[in-house]
Every structure is written in structure tokens, then in C-alpha cells.
N, C-alpha and C positions, 0 to 999 in steps of 0.2 A: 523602577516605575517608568522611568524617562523613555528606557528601552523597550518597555512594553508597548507606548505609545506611539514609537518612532514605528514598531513594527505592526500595529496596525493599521494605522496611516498608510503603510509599504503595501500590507494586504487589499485594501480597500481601492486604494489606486490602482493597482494591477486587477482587478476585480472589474471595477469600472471599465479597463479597458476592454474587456471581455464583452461588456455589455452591447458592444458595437459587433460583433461577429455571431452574440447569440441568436439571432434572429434570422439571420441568414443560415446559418446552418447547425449539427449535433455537435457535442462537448468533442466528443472524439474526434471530428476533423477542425474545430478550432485551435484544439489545445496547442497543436501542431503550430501554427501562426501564430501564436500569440507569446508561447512559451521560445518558441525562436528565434523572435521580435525582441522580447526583454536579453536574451542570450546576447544578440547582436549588438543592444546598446551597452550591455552587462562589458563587451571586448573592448566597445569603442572607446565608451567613459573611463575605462582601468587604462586604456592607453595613452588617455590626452593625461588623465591625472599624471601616469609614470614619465610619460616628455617633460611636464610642467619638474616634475622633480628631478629628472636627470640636468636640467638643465638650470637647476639650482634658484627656479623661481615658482615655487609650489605654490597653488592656488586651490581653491574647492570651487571657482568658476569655471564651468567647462566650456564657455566662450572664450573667457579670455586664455583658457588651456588651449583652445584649438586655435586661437588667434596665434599661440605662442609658437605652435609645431608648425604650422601656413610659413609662421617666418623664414625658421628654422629646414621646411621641407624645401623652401624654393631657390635659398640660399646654396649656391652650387660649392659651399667649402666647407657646408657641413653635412648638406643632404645624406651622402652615401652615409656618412659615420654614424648617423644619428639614426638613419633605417640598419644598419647594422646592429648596434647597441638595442633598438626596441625588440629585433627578431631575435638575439641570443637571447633575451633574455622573458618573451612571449611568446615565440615561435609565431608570430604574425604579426604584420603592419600591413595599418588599413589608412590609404592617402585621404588628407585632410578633406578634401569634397564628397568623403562617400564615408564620412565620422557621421555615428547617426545626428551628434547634434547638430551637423552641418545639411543634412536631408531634412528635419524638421525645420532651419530655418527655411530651404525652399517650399516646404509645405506651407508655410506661414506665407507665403507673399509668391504662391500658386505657382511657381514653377518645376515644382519637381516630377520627377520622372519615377515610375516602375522601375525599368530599368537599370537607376542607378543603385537600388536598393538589392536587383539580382544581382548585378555585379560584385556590389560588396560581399553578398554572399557567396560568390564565386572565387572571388581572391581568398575567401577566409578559408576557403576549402582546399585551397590549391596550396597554400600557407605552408601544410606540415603536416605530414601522416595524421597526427593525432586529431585533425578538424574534417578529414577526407571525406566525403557525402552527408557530413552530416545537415547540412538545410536541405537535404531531397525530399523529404516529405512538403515543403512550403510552396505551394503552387501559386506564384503572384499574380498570374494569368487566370485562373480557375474561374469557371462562370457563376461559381457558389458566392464569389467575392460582390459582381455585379455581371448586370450582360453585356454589357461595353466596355473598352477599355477605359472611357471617362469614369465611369462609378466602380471601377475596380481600384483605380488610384484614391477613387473619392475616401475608400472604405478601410485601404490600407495607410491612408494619410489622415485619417481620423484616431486608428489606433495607434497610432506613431507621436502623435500628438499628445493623448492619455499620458502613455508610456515615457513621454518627453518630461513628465513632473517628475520622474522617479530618479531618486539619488540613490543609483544601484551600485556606484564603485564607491561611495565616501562613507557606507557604513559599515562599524566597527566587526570584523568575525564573519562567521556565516551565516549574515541575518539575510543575504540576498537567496544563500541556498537557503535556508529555511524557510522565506515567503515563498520560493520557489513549490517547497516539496507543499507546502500551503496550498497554494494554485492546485498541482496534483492532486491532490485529498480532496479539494473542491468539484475539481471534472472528473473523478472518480464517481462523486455522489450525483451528479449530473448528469452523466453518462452510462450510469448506473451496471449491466451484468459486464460491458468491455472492460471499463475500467477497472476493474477488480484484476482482471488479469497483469497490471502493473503497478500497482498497489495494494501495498500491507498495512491497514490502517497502525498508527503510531502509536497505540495502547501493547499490540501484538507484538509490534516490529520494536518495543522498548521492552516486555517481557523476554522474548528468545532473546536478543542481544546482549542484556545480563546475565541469562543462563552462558549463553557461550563465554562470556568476559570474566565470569565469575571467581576471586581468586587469584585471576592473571592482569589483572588491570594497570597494573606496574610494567607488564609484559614489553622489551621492546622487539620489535620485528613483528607482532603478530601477522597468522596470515587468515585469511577470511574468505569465506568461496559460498557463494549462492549460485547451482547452477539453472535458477529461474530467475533470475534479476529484475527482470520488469526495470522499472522506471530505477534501480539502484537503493532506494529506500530505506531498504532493510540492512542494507550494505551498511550504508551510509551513518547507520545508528551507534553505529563501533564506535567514532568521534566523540559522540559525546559520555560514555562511559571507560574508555581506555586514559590512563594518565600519559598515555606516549601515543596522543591519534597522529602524530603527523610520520610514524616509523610503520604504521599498519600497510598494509598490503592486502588490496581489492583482488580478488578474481572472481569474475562472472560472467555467465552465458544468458545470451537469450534470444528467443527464435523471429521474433517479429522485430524487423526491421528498423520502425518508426522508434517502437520503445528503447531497443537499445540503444538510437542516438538520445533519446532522451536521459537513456544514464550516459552516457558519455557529458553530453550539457549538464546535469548535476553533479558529476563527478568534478568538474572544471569549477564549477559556480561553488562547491565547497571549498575550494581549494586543496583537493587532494594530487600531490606533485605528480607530474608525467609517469615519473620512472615507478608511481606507486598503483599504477593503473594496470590490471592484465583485462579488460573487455573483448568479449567475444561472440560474434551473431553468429549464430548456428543451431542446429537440433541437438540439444544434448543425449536425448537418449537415442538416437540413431545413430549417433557416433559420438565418443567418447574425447573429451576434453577437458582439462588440461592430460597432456600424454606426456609433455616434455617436463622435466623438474624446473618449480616443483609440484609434485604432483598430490602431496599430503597434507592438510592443511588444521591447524589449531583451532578453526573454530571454522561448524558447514552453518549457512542460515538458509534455509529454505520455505516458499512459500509458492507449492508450483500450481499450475491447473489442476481442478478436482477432476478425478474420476473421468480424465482424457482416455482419448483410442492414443494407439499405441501400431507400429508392426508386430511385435511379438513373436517374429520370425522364427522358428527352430533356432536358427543360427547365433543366435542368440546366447543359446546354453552354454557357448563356448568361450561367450564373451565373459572377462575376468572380473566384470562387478558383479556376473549374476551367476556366473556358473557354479559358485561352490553352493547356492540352497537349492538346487535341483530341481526348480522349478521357475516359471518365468508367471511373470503379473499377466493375467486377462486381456486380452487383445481391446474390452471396453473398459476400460480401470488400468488407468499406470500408475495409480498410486505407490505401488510396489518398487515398479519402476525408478522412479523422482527416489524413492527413500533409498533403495539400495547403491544407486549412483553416487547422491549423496553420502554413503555410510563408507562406503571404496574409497572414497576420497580423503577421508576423517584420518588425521595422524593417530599412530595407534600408542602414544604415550603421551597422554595428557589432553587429546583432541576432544571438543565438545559438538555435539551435531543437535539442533533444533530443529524441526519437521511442523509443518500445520499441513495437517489432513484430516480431509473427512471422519467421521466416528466409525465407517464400514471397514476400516483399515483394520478395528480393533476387537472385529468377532466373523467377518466373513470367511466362510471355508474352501475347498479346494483347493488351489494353489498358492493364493494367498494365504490362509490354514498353514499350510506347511513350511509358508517362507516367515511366516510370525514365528512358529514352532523354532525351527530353525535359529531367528537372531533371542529369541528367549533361552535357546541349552546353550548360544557361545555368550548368554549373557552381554547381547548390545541394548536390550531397553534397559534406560536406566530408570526414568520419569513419564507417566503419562500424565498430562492436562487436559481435565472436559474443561473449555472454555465456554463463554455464554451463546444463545441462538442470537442471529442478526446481528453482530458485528464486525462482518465484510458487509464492501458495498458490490460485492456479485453473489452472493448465497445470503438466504436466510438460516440454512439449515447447523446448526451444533456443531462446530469443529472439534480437534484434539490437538495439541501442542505433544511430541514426542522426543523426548530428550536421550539419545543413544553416546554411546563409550566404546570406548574400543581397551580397554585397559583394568575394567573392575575385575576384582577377585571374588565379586561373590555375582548370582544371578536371580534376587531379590528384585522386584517392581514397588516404584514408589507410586500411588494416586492421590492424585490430587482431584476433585468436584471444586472448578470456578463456575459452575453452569448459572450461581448464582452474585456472582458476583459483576454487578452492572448499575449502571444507574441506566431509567429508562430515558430514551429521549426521542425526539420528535417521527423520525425516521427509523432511526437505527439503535439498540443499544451503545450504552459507551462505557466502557473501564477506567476506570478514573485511578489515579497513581494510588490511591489509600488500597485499592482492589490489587493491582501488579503488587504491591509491597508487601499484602497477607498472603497471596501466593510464592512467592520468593522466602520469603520468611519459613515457609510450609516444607519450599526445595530445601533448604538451606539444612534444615532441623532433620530434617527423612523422620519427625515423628508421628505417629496418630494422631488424630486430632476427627472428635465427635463430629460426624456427616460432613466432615471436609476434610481427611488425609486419610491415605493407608499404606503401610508398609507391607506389602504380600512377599512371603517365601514362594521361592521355587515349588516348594511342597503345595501350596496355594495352588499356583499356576497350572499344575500338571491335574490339580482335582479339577480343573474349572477346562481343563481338554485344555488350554492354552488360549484361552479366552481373554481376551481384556479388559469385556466391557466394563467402563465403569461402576453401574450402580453393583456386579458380584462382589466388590470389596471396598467400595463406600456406600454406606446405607445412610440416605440423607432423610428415609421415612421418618413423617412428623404425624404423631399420632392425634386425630382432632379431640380437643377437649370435648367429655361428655359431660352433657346439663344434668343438675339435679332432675330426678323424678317428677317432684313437684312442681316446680320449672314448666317443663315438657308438658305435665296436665293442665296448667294454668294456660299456656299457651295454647295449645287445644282449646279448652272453652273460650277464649277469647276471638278465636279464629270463626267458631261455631257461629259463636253473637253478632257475628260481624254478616258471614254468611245470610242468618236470621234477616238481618235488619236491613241487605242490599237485598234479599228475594222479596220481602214485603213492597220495598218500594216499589220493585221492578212490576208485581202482580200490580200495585194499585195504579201505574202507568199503562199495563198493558189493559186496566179494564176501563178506561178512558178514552179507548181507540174507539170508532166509530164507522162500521163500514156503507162504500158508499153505493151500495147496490142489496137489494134484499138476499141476493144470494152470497155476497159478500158477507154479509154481517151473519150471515145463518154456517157461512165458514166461520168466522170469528168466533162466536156462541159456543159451536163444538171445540175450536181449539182452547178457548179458554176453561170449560167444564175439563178436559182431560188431561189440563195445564197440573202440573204438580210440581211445587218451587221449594 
């Protein structure tokens, strides 16, 4: 409960900082300042705390932590040693004047500078491959901040100040990344159709990651690959359902630039070790990555853009994810695209792949037709899920959860109908864990189950043309109860009487009227003689 407490406190603060940049500008370009602001002090506060402890006098005051390193940095017989000892073992050191705690004190007593705040961002960068551009999207200069350079400091020394309460290195786990991926989920909803493209809300992104985990949770080395990563999220869920999250192994792509530093800063802020990071900016389906080993991985989690353009190039047929279903995805819809990539990449003994796509995936024809055709006779659907409408925060419309194999012996489809499994809520529906658990339960069993599961044979599949819509092999029809006879006539003359007694009224109001002109009332006269109520 305590921790419940500590972590909305954590939430609410970092929230509040927000509140200073929402005004001046949209979710999507504060998220950017604001989430690289708690990053920066996220480095700074891990580092006075680790001085404080390398040097054998631990403290949870980061005053007297920074007091302690100022001694320690200006002291010329331990200086080098001590910057040695923090970068082997952080890959960065940030000099005691530009510690954020040491910037908010000059915000406190008005002397501080812009300036010194790009610069720490610049040394953090310059640090070690692993921090290389990542503050490029933070523009301390930007006229959205203010239009002077006076209220541009005004505005980033306000937020800085917020963010100054937050005890981001002293709490226990990944309670910073998780207020983190909190924040995210928030400028999601706020930002509403962008953000979706970097976020899987955590109902979803806890569904698939059990499917993939499932079984292998003991697993050590797992390897993980989303090649739409977004903010890392969905990655990132592996942790709390693996018994060995610190042996997993990340790989993920993703094409927009800001977002992938933003999985880079979540990837750090959960603590997931250097050497367990593969991230990578780029076009996945334009060219293919990862190429080098390894290239197969235990479990795909994906959640890419619906129903994107694409090149779709000829040249394409020849490329080795797509070429063996003789057909390429729609130059308007890569759905096909995102899945087949993903499915290439799927280890083919014991590898799990989860897909969220559109529901058009799972009955449109021509090309896509023939590539559904196609992974149904080598037998890679294993599970389909209708999940509910409106829980992304960029589409309202129905998704599907697609669960493929590279390794079954039989080419049977499991269905699953969650479409109603939701609690409603203000904005958005939500999936609450009693919902994720009867659908797990559902996978787990591959039984029937009355207007919520179905186990279809191949034989199924090939009568229905290779169709998947859901409602052909779950029939959630609910047939309305019908009223006694007598019921229904009762109701009837009661409706009658009611009729009766509001037309009476109505006639003895409208013969009340009184018109104000002789030709008016000689209107009136005739319309009320041919009146009939």
C-alpha cells in the first residue's frame, strides 16, 4: 500500500510539472521536455547517490551527496580516480555545477542560465554511444517556450523546480520507469491520434506479452523483437512476467526519430543492462533489420501503424520475408507487410509472435486473400482475438490480437470474441486484468466456449474461402426474450389510454386559442372543425 502511495505521489508530481508547458504548447511537443528533464535528473541523482556510496558515506540527501562529489571532484588526488570509477561504471559523469540539483539551486536564488542546462545535455551525449543524440528533440531555445530569452528560462526554471521534488533515484525497482511509461499513457490520451503511434495501452501490451512468455517464463536468455517499438512499452512488459527479466534481450526498430530516443530513455530508466539493448532508427519495411545474428527470435511483439502506405515495390517479391506468399500487401495497407516481417523473424522452434491489427486483415481479398491463404495451409495462425472498439488512444475502430507459430503440427484456428470484454469508462474503454485472465484462460484451454471461443479445423477454414472473420465461427447472437401475448395487449391498451387522454387535453387547449384578427380566428374555426385527435 505504502508503494502504492509513494507511486502516486511520483505520478501527480510529475503531472503537475506538465502543467507549466501545457499551455504553451500540444502533448506531443512537451512530452519531449518534460520526459528529458526527469531523464536528466533521473542520471544526475543516480550519480551523486553512487559517489556518495562509492565513497563509503551513503546518504538519500542529494545536497549533501553533491556537497560530497564538489569535494571529492576538486580535490586533484582523487579527481581523475573518482571520474574514472563513475564512467566505468555509468558510462557518463556529469561535473558537480551542471548536477540538476546543483541548477535548481541557481534557479532558487535567480542565477541560472539555459545554457548550463544545454551543456549538460551535451556532455551526456558526447558520454558514450549509448546517450549519442539522444536530447535532440529538446529545444531550450524554442519560441513555444517563451518569446524572449528571459521567459524561456522563466518557463524551463519553473519546470525544473516541479521536477526538483521528485525522488527519482532513491526509489525501490522500476517505480521511476513505470511513472515514466505513466506519463506516456497520459500524453497519449492528450495527444490523442500521434500518440497512439507510440503507445500500446497496458491492458494490450499485458495480454500479447503473456501470450509470448507463456510456458517459458523460467526461460533464461529470452530474445524479444518489436519491429514497431514506439516508446518501447510493449517491449518492456517482458520484465514483469519473465522469472529471468534481467537475461532478456531487446530488439527493436522504429522509424521516428524522437520516439526511438524515447525507448532508448525508457530502456535506461528500467534498468535494462547496455549489452541487453539492440535499438534501432530506421524503416523496417524498406529494409530489413536485424540481418546480422541473431536474426530469429523467441518471442515478436508488435503493434505497428494501421493500414499505412507502404512502397510495395515489385522488388519486393524477391525480398526473403515476402517472397515465398507470392504476393505483396496493398501499396494503401501494410498491414500484411508489419505481419509478414514480423513472422520472418519468429524462431521457428518454439517462437511466439503477437500482432494487433486491424479486423480488415482478417476477411479482405486480393492480395492480402492470398497471403491469409498462404500462412493458414503452412499453418502460422494459431489464435485469433476480436478485442474491444475504443481501447487505443488513436483508433476507435475494433482491433484483432493475431497469435502465429512457426512449429504447430496441425493448421486448426483458435477464436476468441473479447469484443466484449471492457469496463466502460469516461473516454476510452478499459480491460481490466479479470478480462486479460478469461481471455488467457480461453488461449490456454483452445476449448469452445458458448459465444466466446472456437476451435475451427482447417476443414472450417477452407468452407468459409479462408475467411476469418470472427462472428463465422463465434456466434455471440443473443436472442431477445419475447413477452407473453397478453403482456403485449396489455401494453397496447395502456399505450392507447394514454394517447386518449394527452389528445383530449391537447383539443381542449387548442380550443382556448383565440385569434387576433377576424380572419385569423375564421382560420382557427376551420382548422379546428377538420382537427381530428
Amino acid at each position: 500500500m505504502e508503494q502504492l502511495q509513494t507511486s502516486q505521489s511520483l505520478y501527480q508530481a510529475l503531472w503537475n510539472s506538465a502543467d507549466i508547458l501545457r499551455s504553451k504548447m500540444d502533448a506531443n511537443d512537451y512530452k519531449s521536455y518534460l520526459l528529458g528533464m526527469v531523464f536528466y535528473k533521473y542520471l544526475s541523482d543516480k550519480m551523486l547517490f553512487y559517489v556518495a556510496e562509492t565513497m563509503e558515506e551513503p546518504t538519500d540527501d542529494l545536497h549533501k551527496a553533491l556537497g560530497l562529489y564538489r569535494g571529492y571532484y576538486e580535490d586533484e588526488e582523487t579527481h581523475s580516480d573518482l571520474l574514472a570509477v563513475i564512467k566505468g561504471e555509468m558510462s557518463y559523469a556529469i561535473e558537480p555545477d551542471l548536477t540538476f540539483t546543483a541548477l535548481v539551486d541557481r534557479v532558487n536564488d535567480g542565477t541560472f542560465q539555459l545554457e548550463e542546462l544545454a551543456q549538460g545535455f551535451r556532455n551526456i551525449e558526447q558520454a558514450d554511444e549509448l546517450f549519442e543524440n539522444l536530447f535532440e528533440d529538446i529545444d531550450l531555445y524554442s519560441k513555444k517556450l517563451g518569446a524572449t530569452p528571459q521567459k524561456q528560462n522563466q518557463t524551463i526554471s519553473g519546470v525544473m523546480k516541479e521536477l526538483a521534488v521528485l525522488d527519482v533515484a532513491g526509489h525501490a525497482g522500476d517505480m521511476l520507469g513505470d511513472a515514466y511509461e505513466y506519463l506516456i499513457g497520459q500524453f497519449a490520451t492528450d495527444s490523442g491520434k500521434k500518440a497512439g503511434e507510440f503507445y500500446t495501452p497496458q491492458p494490450v501490451a499485458k495480454l500479447m506479452t503473456q501470450i509470448a512468455l507463456l510456458g517459458r517464463e523460467d526461460k533464461k536468455g529470452f530474445t524479444l523483437y518489436d519491429a514497431t517499438m514506439g516508446s518501447g512499452s510493449l517491449l518492456l512488459n517482458a520484465k514483469r512476467y519473465s522469472h529471468e527479466p534481467n537475461t532478456i534481450s531487446y530488439f527493436g526498430q522504429e522509424l521516428n526519430t524522437s520516439t526511438y530516443n524515447l525507448a532508448r530513455m525508457n530502456m535506461i530508466l528500467h534498468g535494462v543492462p547496455i549489452e541487453n539493448q539492440y535499438l534501432h532508427n530506421a524503416d523496417t519495411l524498406d529494409e530489413d533489420w536485424p540481418t546480422q545474428e541473431p536474426t530469429n527470435f523467441d518471442g515478436v511483439l508488435m503493434n505497428p501503424p494501421y493500414s499505412a502506405k507502404w512502397a510495395a515495390d515489385s522488388g519486393f517479391l524477391q525480398d526473403p520475408r515476402f517472397s515465398a506468399f507470392g504476393a505483396l500487401a496493398p501499396k494503401s495497407k501494410a498491414d500484411f507487410a508489419f505481419l509478414l516481417h514480423g513472422y520472418y523473424h519468429l524462431k521457428q522452434d518454439g517462437g511466439v509472435m503477437a500482432i494487433v491489427l486491424p479486423h480488415g486483415v482478417l476477411f479482405r481479398g486480393n492480395a492480402e486473400g492470398k497471403i491469409r491463404q498462404h500462412l493458414l495451409e503452412e499453418g502460422a495462425i494459431d489464435t485469433v482475438i476480436g478485442l474491444p472498439a475504443n481501447i487505443f488512444f488513436n483508433t476507435s475502430i475494433p482491433t484483432t490480437v493475431i497469435v502465429l507459430k512457426k512449429d504447430r503440427t496441425t493448421r486448426d484456428v483458435y477464436f476468441i470474441d473479447a469484443s466484449k470484454e471492457f469496463t466502460k469508462g469516461k473516454n476510452q474503454n478499459l480491460m481490466e486484468d479479470k478480462h486479460i485472465e478469461k481471455i488467457l484462460e480461453a488461449y490456454k484451454s483452445r476449448e469452445d466456449m458458448d459465444k466466446f471461443a472456437h476451435l475451427a479445423s482447417f476443414e472450417e477454414l477452407q468452407e468459409n474461402d479462408f475467411n476469418l472473420n470472427i462472428p463465422r465461427y463465434v456466434d455471440t447472437f443473443e436472442e431477445e426474450e419475447v413477452a407473453p401475448l397478453t403482456d403485449i395487449v396489455a401494453n397496447i391498451n395502456k399505450t392507447n389510454q394514454e394517447i386518449a387522454t394527452k389528445s383530449a387535453q391537447l383539443t381542449d387547449l387548442l380550443h382556448q386559442l383565440k385569434g387576433t384578427t377576424p380572419e385569423a380566428q375564421a382560420e382557427l374555426d376551420a382548422f379546428l372543425k377538420d382537427l381530428t385527435l
